[in-house]
Steps between C-alpha positions, in 0.01 A plus 500: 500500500774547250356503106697209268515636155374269216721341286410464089408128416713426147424172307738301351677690213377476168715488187404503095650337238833521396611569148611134419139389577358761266714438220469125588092578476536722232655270253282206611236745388644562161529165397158472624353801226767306245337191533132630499604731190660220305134294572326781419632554192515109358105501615503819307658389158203160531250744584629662159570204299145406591312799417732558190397160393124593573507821312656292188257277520231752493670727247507225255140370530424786461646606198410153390155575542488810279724370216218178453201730541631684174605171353170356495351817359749467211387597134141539657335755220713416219394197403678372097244330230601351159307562167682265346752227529759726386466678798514836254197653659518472826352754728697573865711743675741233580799547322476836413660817553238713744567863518309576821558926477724714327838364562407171673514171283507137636672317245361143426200503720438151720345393760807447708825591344850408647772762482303671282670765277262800630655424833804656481526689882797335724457185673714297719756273299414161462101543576228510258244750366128416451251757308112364542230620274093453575213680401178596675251605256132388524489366157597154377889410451513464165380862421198606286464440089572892308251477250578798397691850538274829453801715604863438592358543845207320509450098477130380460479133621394231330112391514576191739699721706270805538341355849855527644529843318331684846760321730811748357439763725674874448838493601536146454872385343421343188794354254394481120647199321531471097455232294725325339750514804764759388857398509617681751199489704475888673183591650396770735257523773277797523200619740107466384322870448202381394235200439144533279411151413743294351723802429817544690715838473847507682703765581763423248371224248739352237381472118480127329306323772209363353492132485749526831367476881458758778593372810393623875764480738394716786423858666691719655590537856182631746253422230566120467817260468749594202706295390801326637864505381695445783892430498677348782857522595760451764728788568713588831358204669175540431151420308426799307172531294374737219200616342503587150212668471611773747878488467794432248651143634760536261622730720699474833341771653450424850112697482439256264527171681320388795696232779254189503760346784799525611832251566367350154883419316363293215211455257551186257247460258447209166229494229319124509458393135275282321771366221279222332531516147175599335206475688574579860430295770455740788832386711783689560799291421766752548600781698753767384551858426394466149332860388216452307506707115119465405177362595551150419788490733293687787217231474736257593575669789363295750635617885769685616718315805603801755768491741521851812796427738455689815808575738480596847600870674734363699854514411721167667842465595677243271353323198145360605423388142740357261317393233229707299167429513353265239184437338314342242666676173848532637636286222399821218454829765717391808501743771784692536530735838886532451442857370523610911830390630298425854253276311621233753430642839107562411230172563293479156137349440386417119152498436406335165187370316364482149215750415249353193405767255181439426373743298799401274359120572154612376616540148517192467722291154489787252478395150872573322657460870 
């Protein structure tokens, strides 16, 4: 029997693609990744848009929120009083020049002072600067009666004072105040060293203060609350803040200032006067950048109106604002975001209210005013 050899079984040949198809695939693919690129990166610039606008929003409630919360602390501690309708004998640190240490002065103390002088460190063009003053000493705002002065450095309080006597603590800043006011008004704070009675001895007393008032205006940090004289200004885009107790604001020193918030372009700020002639009448009838020169003017002081524009992170393409932002005291303090040449391609949010100072309120009409 004769042996047939088997024969290999081949399929059908097989071939792959040629290079027309995979270019034809390969650029079909392209404008595929194009395509998805072009909607990833519109959803992309909403996506930043949106959380831009988000973080301005929250950036400027924020510093919203910390600018009133001083505001409506305002001239607590420092409370003015008349002897007479002259006004000749008034007792309060408003007004004055306060030397806080050696080589530290606030010139013409107030309870919220716009562009003040002793604010001299570099802001933004075109934004405002707002230095807040408050006190938190245990003792009543219109200070204690110096009966009389034992030693330059030692007060003894007068008899209707002496229960409040115990409530000056050591270390305690205390502010002697003369009377008559002097012309210029200079005072200096100073630290209690010790209390027997209704004797007080400071650190550093001045001479000439019987007759005059001792005021309490807080303790120092990790014993109690000192006092606060905080400035506020907007530099590189930002909400800066300063103590005064701790650091020299009148200095740009970056060490010196802490950012409250940033993307914060503006800060706007107006006193709200009383202007009635003669007895006031407790309204505020206009708004303005007035600076007040003594106490009678500082009574009148009634609000302040505050304006913090917020801008968002995101840089656009193209102009997506082309007006600036406007608020309630554009017609005297506009705001003015021209100094950036890109001002246009940032969204903006104002935030704006008016802020009562009421412990300026509680003086009520004072007499010569």
């Amino acid at each position: 029997m004769k042996t047939v050899p088997m024969r290999p079984c081949f399929g059908r040949a097989t071939r792959g693609f040629s290079l027309v198809e995979l270019m034809v695939g390969l650029a079909i693919g392209m404008i595929g990744v194009v395509i998805m690129m072009q909607i990833f990166s519109v959803s992309e610039g909403y996506k930043r848009t949106t959380t831009g606008g988000d973080d301005a929003q929250n950036n400027g409630a924020i510093s919203l929120y910390g600018l009133q919360r001083d505001l409506r602390m305002a001239g607590e501690g420092s409370n003015a009083f008349t002897d007479n309708a002259a006004s000749t004998s008034a007792y309060s640190l408003i007004g004055c020049n306060l030397t806080l240490r050696a080589g530290v002065t606030i010139n013409g103390l107030g309870p919220v002072t716009i562009n003040s002088a002793s604010v001299t460190s570099t802001k933004d063009a075109n934004t405002d600067t707002l230095l807040i003053f408050y006190g938190n000493g245990n003792d009543g705002p219109e200070g204690d009666h110096i009966e009389s002065q034992p030693a330059t450095n030692t007060y003894t309080l007068a008899a209707f004072a002496a229960a409040s006597a115990p409530s000056m603590a050591v270390q305690d800043y205390v502010v002697a105040h003369p009377t008559p006011r002097p012309s210029p008004c200079n005072l200096s704070m100073t630290q209690v060293s010790a209390v027997a009675g209704s004797n007080v001895t400071v650190s550093a007393g001045v001479a000439g203060m019987t007759g005059g008032a001792l005021f309490n205006i807080g303790k120092p940090s990790g014993v109690g609350t000192p006092p606060r004289f905080i400035a506020y200004r907007v530099s590189g885009g930002a909400l800066l803040m300063c103590d005064y107790m701790v650091s020299d604001c009148s200095s740009s020193a970056s060490a010196n200032w802490t950012t409250v918030a940033s993307n914060i372009v503006s800060v706007r700020a107006q006193y709200g006067r009383d202007t009635t002639a003669g007895t006031m009448d407790g309204t505020v009838d206009v708004f303005d950048q007035t600076a007040p020169t003594n106490i009678c003017d500082w009574v009148r002081m009634r609000a302040v109106r505050l304006a913090i524009v917020s801008r968002s992170a995101q840089l656009e393409k193209g102009a997506v604002t082309t007006a600036a932002p406007a608020w309630a005291g554009s017609a005297g303090n506009a705001i003015d975001l021209s100094a950036d040449t890109s001002w246009q391609s940032y969204r903006y949010k104002v935030f704006e209210t008016v802020v009562p100072l009421r412990n300026v309120a509680w003086l009520g009409a004072q007499a010569g005013c």
